[in-house]
C-alpha positions as CSV (number, residue, x, y, z in Angstrom):
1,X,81.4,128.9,131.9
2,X,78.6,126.7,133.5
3,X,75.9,128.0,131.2
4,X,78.2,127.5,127.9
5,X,79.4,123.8,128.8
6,X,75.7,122.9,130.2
7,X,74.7,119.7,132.0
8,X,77.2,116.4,131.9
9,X,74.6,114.8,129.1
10,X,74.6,118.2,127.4
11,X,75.1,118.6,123.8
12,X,78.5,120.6,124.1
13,X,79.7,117.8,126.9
14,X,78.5,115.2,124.3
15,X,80.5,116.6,121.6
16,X,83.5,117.1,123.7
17,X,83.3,113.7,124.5
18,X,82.9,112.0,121.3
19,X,86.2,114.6,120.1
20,X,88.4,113.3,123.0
21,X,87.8,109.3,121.9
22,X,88.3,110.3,118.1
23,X,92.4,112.0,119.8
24,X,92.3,108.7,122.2
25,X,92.0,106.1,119.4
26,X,94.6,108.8,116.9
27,X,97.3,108.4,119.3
28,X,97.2,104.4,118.7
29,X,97.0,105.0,115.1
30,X,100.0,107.8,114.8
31,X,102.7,105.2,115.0
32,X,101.5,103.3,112.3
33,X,100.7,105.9,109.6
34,X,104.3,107.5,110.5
35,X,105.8,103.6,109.6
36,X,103.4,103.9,106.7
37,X,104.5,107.4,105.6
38,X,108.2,106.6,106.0
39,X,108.3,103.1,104.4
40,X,106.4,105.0,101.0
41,X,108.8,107.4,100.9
42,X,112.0,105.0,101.8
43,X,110.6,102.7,98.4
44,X,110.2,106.3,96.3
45,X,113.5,107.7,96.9
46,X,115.1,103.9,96.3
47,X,113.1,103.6,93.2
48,X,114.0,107.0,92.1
49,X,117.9,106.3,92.2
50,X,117.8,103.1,90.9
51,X,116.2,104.4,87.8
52,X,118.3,107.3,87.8
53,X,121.7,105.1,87.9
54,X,120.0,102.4,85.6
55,X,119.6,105.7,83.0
56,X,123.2,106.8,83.9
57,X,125.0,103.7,83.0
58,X,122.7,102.4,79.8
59,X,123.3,104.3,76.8
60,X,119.9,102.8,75.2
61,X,117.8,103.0,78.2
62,X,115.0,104.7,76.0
63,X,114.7,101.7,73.2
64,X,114.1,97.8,73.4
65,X,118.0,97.3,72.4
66,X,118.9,97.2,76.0
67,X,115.5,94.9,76.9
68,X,116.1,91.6,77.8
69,X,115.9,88.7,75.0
70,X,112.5,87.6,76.9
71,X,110.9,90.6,76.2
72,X,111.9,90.5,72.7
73,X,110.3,86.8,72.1
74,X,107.4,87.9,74.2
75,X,106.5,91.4,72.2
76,X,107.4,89.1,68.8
77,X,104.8,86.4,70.2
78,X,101.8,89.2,70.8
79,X,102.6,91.2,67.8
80,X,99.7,90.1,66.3
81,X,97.4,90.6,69.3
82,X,94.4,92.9,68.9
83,X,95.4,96.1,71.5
């Protein structure tokens, strides 16, 4: 075992090394990309049944008839934009 894990500034030791401070510093880091992970998917499956319900209870969800009178004056004002 002494011959495969060579001298304390060995390459193997080295590598072992540099592998146990990249787990130390992931440890620190789990907790936040696990708040990260669940807050995205909180949001997704929010965002999914509001537009789920909003398509449920509008009959015209698929046309400007149920858009809001701003976005009616706005598209009207920029009609004549170049796209």
């Amino acid at each position: 075992m002494e011959v495969l894990m060579g001298s304390n500034n060995g390459f193997l030791m080295k590598r072992l090394k540099v592998i146990n401070d990249i787990n130390d510093s992931l440890i620190y880091l789990l907790p936040v990309i696990l708040k990260a992970v669940d807050t995205f998917l909180e949001e997704l499956i929010v965002r999914r049944e509001l537009a789920d319900n909003f398509c449920f209870y509008q009959h015209h969800y698929d046309s400007l008839q149920e858009a809001w009178e701003w976005t009616h004056k706005t598209l009207m004002d920029h009609a004549s934009d170049e796209q």
